[in-house]
C-alpha positions as CSV (number, residue, x, y, z in Angstrom):
1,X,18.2,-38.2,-4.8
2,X,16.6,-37.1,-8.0
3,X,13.9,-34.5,-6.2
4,X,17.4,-32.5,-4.8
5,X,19.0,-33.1,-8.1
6,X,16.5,-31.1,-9.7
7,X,16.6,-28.6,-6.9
8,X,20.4,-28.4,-7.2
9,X,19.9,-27.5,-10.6
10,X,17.4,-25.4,-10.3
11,X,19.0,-23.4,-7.8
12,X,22.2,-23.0,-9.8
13,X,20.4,-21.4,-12.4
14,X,18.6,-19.4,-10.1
15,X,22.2,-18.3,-9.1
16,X,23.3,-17.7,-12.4
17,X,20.6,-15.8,-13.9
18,X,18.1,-14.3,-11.1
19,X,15.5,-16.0,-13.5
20,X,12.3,-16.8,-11.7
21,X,12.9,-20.2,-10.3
22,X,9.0,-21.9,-10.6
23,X,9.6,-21.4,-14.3
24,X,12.5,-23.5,-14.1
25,X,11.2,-26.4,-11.4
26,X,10.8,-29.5,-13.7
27,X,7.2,-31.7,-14.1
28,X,6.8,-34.8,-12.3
29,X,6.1,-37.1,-9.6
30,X,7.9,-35.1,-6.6
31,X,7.3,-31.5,-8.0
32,X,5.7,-30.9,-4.4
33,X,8.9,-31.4,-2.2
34,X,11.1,-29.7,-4.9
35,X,9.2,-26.7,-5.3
36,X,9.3,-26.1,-1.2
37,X,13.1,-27.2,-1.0
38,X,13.7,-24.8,-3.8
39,X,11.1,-22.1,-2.7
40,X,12.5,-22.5,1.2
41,X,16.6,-22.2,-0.3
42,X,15.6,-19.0,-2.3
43,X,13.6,-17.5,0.8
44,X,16.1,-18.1,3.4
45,X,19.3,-17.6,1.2
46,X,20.7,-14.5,3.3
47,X,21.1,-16.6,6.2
48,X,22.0,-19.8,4.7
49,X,25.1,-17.9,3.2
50,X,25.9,-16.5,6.3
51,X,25.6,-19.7,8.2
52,X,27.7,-21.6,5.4
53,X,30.1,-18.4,5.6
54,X,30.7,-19.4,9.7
55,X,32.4,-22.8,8.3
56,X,34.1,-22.7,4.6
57,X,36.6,-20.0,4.2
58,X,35.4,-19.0,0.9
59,X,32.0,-19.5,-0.6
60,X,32.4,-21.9,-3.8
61,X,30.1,-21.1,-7.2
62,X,28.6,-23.0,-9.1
63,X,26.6,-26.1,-8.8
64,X,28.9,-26.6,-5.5
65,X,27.2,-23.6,-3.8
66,X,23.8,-24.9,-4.8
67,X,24.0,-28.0,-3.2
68,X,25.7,-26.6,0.1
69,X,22.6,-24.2,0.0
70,X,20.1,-27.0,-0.7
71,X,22.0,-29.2,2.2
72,X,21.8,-26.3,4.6
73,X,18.1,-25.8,4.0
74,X,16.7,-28.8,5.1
75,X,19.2,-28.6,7.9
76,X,18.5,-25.5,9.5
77,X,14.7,-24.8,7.9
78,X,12.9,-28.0,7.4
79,X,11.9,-30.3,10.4
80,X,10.3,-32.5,8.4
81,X,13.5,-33.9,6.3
82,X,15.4,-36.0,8.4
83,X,19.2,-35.0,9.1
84,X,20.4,-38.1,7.9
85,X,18.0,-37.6,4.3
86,X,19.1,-34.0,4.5
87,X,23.2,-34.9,4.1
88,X,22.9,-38.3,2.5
89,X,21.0,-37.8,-0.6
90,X,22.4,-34.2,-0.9
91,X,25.5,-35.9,-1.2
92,X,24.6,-38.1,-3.5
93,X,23.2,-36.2,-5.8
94,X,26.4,-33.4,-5.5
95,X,28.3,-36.5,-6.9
96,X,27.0,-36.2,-10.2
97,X,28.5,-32.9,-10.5
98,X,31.6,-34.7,-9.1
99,X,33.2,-36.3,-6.3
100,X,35.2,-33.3,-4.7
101,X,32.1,-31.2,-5.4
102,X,30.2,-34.3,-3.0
103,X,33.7,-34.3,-0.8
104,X,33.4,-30.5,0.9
105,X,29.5,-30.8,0.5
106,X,29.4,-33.7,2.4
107,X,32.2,-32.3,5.3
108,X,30.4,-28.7,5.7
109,X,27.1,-30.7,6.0
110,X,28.1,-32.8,8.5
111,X,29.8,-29.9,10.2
112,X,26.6,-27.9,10.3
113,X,25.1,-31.0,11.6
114,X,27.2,-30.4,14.9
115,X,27.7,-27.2,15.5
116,X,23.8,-26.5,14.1
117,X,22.5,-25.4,18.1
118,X,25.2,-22.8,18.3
119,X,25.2,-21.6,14.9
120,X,21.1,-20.8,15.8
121,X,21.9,-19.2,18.6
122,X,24.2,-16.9,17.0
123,X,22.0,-16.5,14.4
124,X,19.6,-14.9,17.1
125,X,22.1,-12.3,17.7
126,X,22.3,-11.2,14.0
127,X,20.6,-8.2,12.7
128,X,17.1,-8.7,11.2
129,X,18.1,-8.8,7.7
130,X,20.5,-11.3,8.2
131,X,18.0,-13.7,10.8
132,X,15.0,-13.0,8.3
133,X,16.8,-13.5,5.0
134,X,15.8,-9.4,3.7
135,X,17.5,-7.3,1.5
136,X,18.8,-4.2,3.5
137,X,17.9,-1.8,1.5
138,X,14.1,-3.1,2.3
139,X,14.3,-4.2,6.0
140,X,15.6,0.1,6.0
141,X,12.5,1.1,4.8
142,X,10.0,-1.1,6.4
143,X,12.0,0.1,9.6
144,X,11.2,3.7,9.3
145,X,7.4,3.4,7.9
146,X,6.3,0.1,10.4
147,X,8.9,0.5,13.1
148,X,10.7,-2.2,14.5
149,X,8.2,-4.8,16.1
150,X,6.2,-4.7,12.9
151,X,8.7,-5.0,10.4
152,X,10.0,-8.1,12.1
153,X,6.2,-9.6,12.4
154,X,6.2,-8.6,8.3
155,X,9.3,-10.6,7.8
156,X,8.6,-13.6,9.7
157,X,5.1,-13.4,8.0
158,X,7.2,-13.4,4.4
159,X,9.0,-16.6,5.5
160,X,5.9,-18.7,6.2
161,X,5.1,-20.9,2.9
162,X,2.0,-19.5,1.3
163,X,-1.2,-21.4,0.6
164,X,-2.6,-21.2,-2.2
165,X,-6.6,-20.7,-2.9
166,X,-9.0,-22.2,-4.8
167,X,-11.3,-19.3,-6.5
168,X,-14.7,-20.5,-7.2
169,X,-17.7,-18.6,-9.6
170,X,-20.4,-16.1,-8.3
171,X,-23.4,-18.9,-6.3
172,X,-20.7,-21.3,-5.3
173,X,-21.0,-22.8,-2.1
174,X,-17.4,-20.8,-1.4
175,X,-15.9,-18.0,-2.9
176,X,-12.5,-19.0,-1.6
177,X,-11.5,-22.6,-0.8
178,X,-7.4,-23.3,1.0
179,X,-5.4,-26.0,-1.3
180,X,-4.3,-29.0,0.3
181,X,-0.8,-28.8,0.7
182,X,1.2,-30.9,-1.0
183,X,-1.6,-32.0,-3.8
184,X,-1.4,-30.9,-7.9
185,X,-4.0,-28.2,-8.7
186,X,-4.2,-30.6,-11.9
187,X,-5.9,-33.1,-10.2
188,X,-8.7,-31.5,-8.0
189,X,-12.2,-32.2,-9.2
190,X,-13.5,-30.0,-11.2
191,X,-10.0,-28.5,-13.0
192,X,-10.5,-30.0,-16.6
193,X,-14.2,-28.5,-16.5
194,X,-13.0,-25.3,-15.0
195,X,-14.8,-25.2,-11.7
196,X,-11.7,-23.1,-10.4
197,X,-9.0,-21.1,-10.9
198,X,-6.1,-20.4,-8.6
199,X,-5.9,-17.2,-7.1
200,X,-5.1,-15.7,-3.4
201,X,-8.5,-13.4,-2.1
202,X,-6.5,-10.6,-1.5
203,X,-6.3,-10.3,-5.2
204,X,-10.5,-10.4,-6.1
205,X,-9.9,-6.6,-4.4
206,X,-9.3,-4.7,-7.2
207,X,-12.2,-6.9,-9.0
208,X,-14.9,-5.7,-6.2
209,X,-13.5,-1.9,-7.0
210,X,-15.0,-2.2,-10.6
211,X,-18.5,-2.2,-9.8
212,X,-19.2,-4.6,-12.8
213,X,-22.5,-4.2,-14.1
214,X,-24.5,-5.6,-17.0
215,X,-24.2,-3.5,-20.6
216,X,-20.6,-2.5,-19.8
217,X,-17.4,-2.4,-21.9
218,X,-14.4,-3.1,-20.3
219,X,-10.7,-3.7,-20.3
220,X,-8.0,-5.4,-18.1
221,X,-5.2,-3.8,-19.4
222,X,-2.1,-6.3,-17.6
223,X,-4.0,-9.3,-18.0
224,X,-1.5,-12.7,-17.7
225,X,-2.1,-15.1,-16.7
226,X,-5.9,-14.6,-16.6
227,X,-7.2,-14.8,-12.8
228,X,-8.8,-11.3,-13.0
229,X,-10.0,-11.8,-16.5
230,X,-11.8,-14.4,-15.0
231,X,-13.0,-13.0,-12.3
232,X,-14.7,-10.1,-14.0
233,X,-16.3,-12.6,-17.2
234,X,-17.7,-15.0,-14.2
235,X,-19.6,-11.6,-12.8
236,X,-20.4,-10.2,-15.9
237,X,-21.9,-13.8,-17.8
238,X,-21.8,-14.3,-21.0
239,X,-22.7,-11.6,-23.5
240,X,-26.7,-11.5,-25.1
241,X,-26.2,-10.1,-28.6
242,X,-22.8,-8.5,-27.6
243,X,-25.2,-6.6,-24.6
244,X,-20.9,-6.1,-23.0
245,X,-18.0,-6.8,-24.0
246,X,-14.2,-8.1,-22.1
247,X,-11.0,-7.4,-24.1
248,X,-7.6,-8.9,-21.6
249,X,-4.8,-6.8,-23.1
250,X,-0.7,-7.8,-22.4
251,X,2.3,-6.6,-24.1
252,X,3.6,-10.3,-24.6
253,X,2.2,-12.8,-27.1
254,X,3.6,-15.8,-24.8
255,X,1.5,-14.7,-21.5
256,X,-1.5,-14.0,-23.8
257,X,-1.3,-18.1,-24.5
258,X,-1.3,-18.9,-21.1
259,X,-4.7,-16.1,-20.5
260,X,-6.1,-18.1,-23.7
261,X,-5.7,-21.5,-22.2
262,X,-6.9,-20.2,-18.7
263,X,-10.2,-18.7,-20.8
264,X,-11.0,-21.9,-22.4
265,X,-10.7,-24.1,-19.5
266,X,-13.2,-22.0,-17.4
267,X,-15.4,-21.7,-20.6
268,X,-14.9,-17.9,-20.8
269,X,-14.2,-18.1,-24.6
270,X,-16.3,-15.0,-25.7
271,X,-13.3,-12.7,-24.1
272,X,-11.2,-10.8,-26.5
273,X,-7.8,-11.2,-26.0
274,X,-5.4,-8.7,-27.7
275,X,-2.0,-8.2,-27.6
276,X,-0.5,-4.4,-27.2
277,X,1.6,-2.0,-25.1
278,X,0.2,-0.2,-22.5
279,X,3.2,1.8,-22.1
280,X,3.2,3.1,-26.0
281,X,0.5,3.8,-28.1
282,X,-2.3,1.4,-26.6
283,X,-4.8,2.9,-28.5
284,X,-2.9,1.4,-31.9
285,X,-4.0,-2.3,-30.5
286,X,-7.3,-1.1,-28.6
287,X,-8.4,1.7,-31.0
288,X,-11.0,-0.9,-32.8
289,X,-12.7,-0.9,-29.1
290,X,-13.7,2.6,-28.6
291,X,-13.8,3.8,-25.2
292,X,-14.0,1.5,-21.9
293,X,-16.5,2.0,-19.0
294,X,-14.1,0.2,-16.9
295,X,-10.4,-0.2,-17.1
296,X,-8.5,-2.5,-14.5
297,X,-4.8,-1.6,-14.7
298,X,-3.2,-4.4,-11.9
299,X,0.6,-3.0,-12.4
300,X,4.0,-4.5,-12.9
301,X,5.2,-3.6,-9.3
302,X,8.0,-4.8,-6.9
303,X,5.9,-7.3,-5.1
304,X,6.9,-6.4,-1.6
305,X,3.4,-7.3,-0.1
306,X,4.0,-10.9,-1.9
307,X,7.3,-11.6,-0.8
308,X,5.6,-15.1,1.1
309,X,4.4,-16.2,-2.2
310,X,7.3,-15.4,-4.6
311,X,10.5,-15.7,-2.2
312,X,12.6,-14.8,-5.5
313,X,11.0,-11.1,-5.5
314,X,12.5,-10.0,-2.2
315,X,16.0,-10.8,-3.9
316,X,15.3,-8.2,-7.1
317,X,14.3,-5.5,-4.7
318,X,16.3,-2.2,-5.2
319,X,15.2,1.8,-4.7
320,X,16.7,2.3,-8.4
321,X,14.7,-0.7,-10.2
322,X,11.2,0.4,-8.0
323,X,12.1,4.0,-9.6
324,X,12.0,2.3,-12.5
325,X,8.7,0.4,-12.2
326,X,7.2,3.9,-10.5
327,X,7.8,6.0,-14.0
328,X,5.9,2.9,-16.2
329,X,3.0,2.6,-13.7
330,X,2.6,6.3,-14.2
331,X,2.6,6.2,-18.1
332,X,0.2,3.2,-17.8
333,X,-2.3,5.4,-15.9
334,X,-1.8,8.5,-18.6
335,X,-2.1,6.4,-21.7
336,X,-5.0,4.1,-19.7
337,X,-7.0,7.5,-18.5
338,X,-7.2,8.4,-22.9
339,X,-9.3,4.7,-23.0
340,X,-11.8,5.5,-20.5
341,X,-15.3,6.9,-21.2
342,X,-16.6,9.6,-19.7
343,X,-18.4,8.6,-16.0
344,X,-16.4,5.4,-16.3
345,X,-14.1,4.0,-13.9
346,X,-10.4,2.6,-14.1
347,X,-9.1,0.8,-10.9
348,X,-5.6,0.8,-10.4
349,X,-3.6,-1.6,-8.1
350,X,-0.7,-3.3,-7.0
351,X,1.0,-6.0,-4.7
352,X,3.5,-3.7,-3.2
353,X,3.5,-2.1,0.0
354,X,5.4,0.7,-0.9
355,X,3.8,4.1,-1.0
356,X,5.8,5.6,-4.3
357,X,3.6,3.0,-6.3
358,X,0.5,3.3,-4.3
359,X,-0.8,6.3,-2.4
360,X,1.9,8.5,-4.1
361,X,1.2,7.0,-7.4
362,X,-1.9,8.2,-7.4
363,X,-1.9,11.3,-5.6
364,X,0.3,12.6,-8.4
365,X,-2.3,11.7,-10.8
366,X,-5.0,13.5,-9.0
367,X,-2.8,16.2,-9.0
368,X,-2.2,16.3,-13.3
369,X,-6.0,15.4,-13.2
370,X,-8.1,17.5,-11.0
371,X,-11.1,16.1,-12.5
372,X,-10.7,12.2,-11.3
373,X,-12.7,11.5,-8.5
374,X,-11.0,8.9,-5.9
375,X,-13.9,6.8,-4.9
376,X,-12.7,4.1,-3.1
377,X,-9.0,2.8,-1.8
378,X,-8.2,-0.7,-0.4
379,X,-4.8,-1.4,0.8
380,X,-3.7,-4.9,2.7
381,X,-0.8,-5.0,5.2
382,X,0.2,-8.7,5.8
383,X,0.6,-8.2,9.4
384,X,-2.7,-6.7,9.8
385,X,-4.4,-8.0,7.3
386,X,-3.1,-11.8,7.4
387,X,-3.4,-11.8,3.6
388,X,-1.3,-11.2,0.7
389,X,0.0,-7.4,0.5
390,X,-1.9,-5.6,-1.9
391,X,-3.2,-1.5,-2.9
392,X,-6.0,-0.8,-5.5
393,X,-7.8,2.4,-5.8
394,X,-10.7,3.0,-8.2
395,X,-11.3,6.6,-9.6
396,X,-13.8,7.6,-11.8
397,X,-14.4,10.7,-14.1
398,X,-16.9,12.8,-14.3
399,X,-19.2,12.9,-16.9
400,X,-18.6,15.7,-20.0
């Protein structure tokens, strides 16, 4: 009972606020089994509502909705819970809300229960955003640019829980190593010394597009929570009489902890870590720096080639707020271009599909910069790619 307790509260939060909900998901013993009945709730909430819509006349609020949500999950999404686990202890813990809150969660349950093989098979019927659990205004998009076999592949794709990945140093045995589902990245061998760091390989992308090299001075410019910092101070080693240098930049204080932490656990403790706005005046934090020979800008974006790994994002998606995130990835590619040396190269990238922050994004700064040359472009589609979603482009400038 106390593993959907959580979730129920979790989730009503998550309702309340649109915060992200692994933020909120509480330490402890069944962490595991909350995280994918919260995870699975927030992914599939479009058609849970519906289907919870077919059988109460009006939608309650509260922590009411949450556990009807949480109920209907397990119901309808997870095979593994049994049906009588999936009302019984959802029930139970509804009651400590209170015991008409437990009363209509416990008849709707039991109603889905029954009617469960028709309500599927009406659900087959529904249009794709409502059987996939997509925001319109996305499933729109994806329609026009993937067409419609593709866009459904993308969406099922987004609905599958992720794994996560084990990244490893430069001469291990593996670059890359699946997580057993189910087990606590604290306790795999080799965590307290820093063997690892979590991090999907879709991600080392933007890394390879560097071209690291010994003697260089470089800068990732959006570092939390660390994995690409550490990725480029395991390929670069250690400095020899300050022979290169590392400085992880982020606009807030609280990430730059977590980066700290994440450095000093994997030993990578000669890293600079500063804290400044890329988006206003960068050079007032970075001045002291000079000039970089490589700059790794990996952008806030809308995370629609993540959507598998952070459900919650699909849910934020609008046209107006990507506009928004468009106009500061473009002032963090003007204000990142006035840090990098001449003959240097600054890799941009993103975990969005969409091509106003990716192949537009840059073609407009070709365009204000005729002297960038685009040397190399990586982009990952899910459904071809069977990876996490992701764009980076690396252009370097000429020489004066």
């Amino acid at each position: 009972m106390s593993s959907r307790r959580d979730a129920i509260f979790v989730l009503t939060r998550w309702l309340e606020t649109h915060d992200f909900p692994d933020r909120m998901i509480p330490d402890g013993p069944d962490r595991a089994f909350v995280t994918d009945l919260v995870y699975t709730t927030v992914r599939r909430y479009r058609t849970l509502t519906w289907a919870l819509e077919q059988l109460v006349k009006k939608m309650p609020k509260g922590e009411t909705e949450a556990a009807l949500l949480v109920g209907a999950s397990q119901i309808l999404f997870m095979p593994s819970v049994a049906d009588y686990a999936a009302v019984n202890e959802t029930v139970e813990a509804a009651k400590l809300a209170s015991k008409q809150t437990a009363g209509l969660v416990n008849g709707v349950l039991r109603n889905l229960l029954r009617q469960r093989d028709a309500l599927l098979a009406e659900l087959a019927k529904q249009p794709v955003g409502i059987r996939t659990s997509h925001p319109e205004a996305l499933i729109a998009r994806w329609l026009e640019r993937f067409g419609e076999a593709e866009t459904l592949a993308l969406c099922e794709w987004n609905n599958t829980p992720a794994e996560t990945y084990l990244a490893y140093p430069p001469g291990a045995p593996a670059a890359f190593v699946p997580m057993p589902r189910g087990t606590r990245v604290e306790e795999i061998p080799g965590y307290a010394d820093g063997a690892f760091i979590v991090q999907d390989p879709a991600m080392a992308t933007c890394v390879d597009l560097l071209a690291l090299k010994p003697g260089l001075k470089v800068l990732d410019a959006c570092a939390a929570p660390g994995g690409k910092t550490i990725q480029i101070a395991w390929r670069m080693g250690a400095p020899v009489a300050d022979s290169h240098q590392l400085v992880a930049l982020d606009l807030h204080e609280d990430r730059l902890e977590i980066v700290r932490a994440n450095l000093a656990r994997t030993g990578q403790n000669w890293v600079k870590v500063q804290q400044g706005d890329l988006t206003d005046n960068p050079a007032a934090a970075l001045g002291p720096y000079g000039l970089f020979d490589r700059i790794l800008i990996d952008a806030p974006c809308s995370n629609s080639g993540v959507l598998r790994r952070r459900p919650d994002a699909r849910w934020r998606w609008t046209t107006k707020r990507m506009k928004q995130l468009v106009a500061t990835q473009a002032v963090m590619l003007e204000n990142a271009l006035a840090l990098l040396a001449p003959g240097g190269r600054l890799v941009y990238s993103t975990c969005s599909l969409e091509p106003e922050e990716n192949r537009q994004q840059i073609t407009a700064l070709r365009k204000a910069h005729p002297k960038l040359e685009c040397v190399a472009v990586e982009e990952r589609i899910p459904t071809r790619s069977q990876t996490d979603g992701s764009f980076s482009c690396a252009f370097e400038r000429k020489p004066a």
